[in-house]
N, CA, C and O atoms as CSV, one atom per row, in Angstrom:
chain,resi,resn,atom,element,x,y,z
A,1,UNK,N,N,2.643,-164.288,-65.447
A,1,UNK,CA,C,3.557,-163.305,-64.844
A,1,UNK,C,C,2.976,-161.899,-65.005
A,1,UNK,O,O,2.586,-161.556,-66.120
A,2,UNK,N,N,2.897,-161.105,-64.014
A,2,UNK,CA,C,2.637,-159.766,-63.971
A,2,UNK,C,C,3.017,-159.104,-64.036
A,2,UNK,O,O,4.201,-159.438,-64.001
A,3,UNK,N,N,2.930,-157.497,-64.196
A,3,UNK,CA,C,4.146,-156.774,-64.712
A,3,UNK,C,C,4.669,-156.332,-63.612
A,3,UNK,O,O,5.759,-155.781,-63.768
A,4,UNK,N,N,4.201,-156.392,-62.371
A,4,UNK,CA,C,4.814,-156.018,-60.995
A,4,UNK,C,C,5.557,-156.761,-60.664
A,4,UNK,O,O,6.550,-156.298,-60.103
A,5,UNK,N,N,5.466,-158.305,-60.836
A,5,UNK,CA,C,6.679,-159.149,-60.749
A,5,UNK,C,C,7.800,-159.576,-62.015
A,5,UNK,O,O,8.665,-160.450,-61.956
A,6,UNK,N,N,7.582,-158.952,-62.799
A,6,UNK,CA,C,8.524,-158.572,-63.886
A,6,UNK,C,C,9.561,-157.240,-63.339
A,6,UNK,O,O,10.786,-157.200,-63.221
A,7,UNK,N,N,8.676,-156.367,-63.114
A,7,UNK,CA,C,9.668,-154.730,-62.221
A,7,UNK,C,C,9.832,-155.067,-61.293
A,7,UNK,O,O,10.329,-154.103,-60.712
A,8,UNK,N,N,9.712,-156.464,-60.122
A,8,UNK,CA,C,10.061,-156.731,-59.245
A,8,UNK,C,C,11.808,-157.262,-59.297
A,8,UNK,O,O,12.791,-156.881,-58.661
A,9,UNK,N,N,11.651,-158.143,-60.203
A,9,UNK,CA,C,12.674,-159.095,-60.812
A,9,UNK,C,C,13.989,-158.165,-61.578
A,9,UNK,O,O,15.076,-158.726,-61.711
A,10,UNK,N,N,13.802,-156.704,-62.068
A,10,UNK,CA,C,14.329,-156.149,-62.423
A,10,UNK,C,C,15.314,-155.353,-61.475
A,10,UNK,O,O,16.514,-155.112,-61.344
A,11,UNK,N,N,14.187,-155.111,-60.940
A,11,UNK,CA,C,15.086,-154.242,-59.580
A,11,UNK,C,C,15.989,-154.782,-58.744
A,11,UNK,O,O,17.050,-154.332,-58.312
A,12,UNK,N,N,15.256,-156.136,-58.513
A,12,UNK,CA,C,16.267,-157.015,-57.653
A,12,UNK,C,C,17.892,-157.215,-58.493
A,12,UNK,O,O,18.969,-157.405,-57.929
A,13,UNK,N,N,17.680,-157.119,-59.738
A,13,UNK,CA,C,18.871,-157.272,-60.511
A,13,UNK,C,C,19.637,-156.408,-60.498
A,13,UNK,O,O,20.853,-156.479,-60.323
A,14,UNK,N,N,18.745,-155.165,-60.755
A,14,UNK,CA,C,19.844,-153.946,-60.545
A,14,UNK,C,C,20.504,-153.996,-59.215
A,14,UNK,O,O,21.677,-153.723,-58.961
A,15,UNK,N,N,19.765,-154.305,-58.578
A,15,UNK,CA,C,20.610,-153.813,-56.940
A,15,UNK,C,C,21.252,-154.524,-56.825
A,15,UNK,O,O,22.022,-154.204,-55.920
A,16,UNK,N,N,21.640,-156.090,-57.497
A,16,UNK,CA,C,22.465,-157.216,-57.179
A,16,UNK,C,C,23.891,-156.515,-58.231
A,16,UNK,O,O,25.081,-156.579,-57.924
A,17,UNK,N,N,23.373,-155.944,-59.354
A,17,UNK,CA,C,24.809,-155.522,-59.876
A,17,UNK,C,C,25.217,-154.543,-59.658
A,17,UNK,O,O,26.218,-154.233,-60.303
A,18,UNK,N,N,24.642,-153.486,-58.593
A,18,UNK,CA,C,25.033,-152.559,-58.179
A,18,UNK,C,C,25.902,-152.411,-56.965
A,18,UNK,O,O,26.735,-151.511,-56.857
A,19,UNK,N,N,25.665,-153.373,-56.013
A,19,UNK,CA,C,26.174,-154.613,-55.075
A,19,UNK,C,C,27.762,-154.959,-55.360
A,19,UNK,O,O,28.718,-154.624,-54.660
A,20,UNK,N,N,27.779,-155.870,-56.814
A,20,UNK,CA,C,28.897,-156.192,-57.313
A,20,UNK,C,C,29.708,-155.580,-57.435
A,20,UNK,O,O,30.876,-155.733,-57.077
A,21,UNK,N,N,28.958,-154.343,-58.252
A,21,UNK,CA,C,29.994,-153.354,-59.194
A,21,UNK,C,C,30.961,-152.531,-57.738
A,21,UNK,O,O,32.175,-152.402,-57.581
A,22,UNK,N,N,29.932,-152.156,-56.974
A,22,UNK,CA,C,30.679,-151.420,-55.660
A,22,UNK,C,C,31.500,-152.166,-54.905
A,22,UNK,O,O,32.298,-151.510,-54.236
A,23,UNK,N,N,31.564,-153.593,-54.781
A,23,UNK,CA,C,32.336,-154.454,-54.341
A,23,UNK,C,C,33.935,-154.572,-55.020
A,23,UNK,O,O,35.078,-154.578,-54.561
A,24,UNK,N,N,33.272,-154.666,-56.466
A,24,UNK,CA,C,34.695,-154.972,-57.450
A,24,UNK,C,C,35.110,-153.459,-57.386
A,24,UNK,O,O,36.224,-153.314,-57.891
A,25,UNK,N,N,34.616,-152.393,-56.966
A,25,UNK,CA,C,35.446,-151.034,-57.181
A,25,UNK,C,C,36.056,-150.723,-55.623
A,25,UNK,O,O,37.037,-149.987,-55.509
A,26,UNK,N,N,35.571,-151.181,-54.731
A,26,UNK,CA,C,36.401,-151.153,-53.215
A,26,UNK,C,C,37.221,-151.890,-53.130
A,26,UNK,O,O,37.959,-151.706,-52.162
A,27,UNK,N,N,37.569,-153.159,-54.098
A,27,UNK,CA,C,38.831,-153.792,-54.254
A,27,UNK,C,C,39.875,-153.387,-54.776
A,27,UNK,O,O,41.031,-153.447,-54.357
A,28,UNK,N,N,39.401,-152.903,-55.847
A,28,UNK,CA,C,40.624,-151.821,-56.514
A,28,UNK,C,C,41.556,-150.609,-55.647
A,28,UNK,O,O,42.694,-150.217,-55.905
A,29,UNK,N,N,40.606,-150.173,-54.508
A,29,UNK,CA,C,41.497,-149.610,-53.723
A,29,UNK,C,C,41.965,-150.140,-52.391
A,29,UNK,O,O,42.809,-149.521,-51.743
């Protein structure tokens, strides 16, 4: 594993819980 597909894998995560989090907060209103 490389470290570009390590910061690849990261990012994809962030943006998946960033995704969520904005989802679960447009429900609230």
């Amino acid at each position: 594993m490389t470290l570009s597909i390590v910061l690849g894998g990261l990012l994809v995560l962030l943006l998946l819980i960033y995704l969520v989090y904005a989802l679960l907060k447009a429900e609230e209103f």
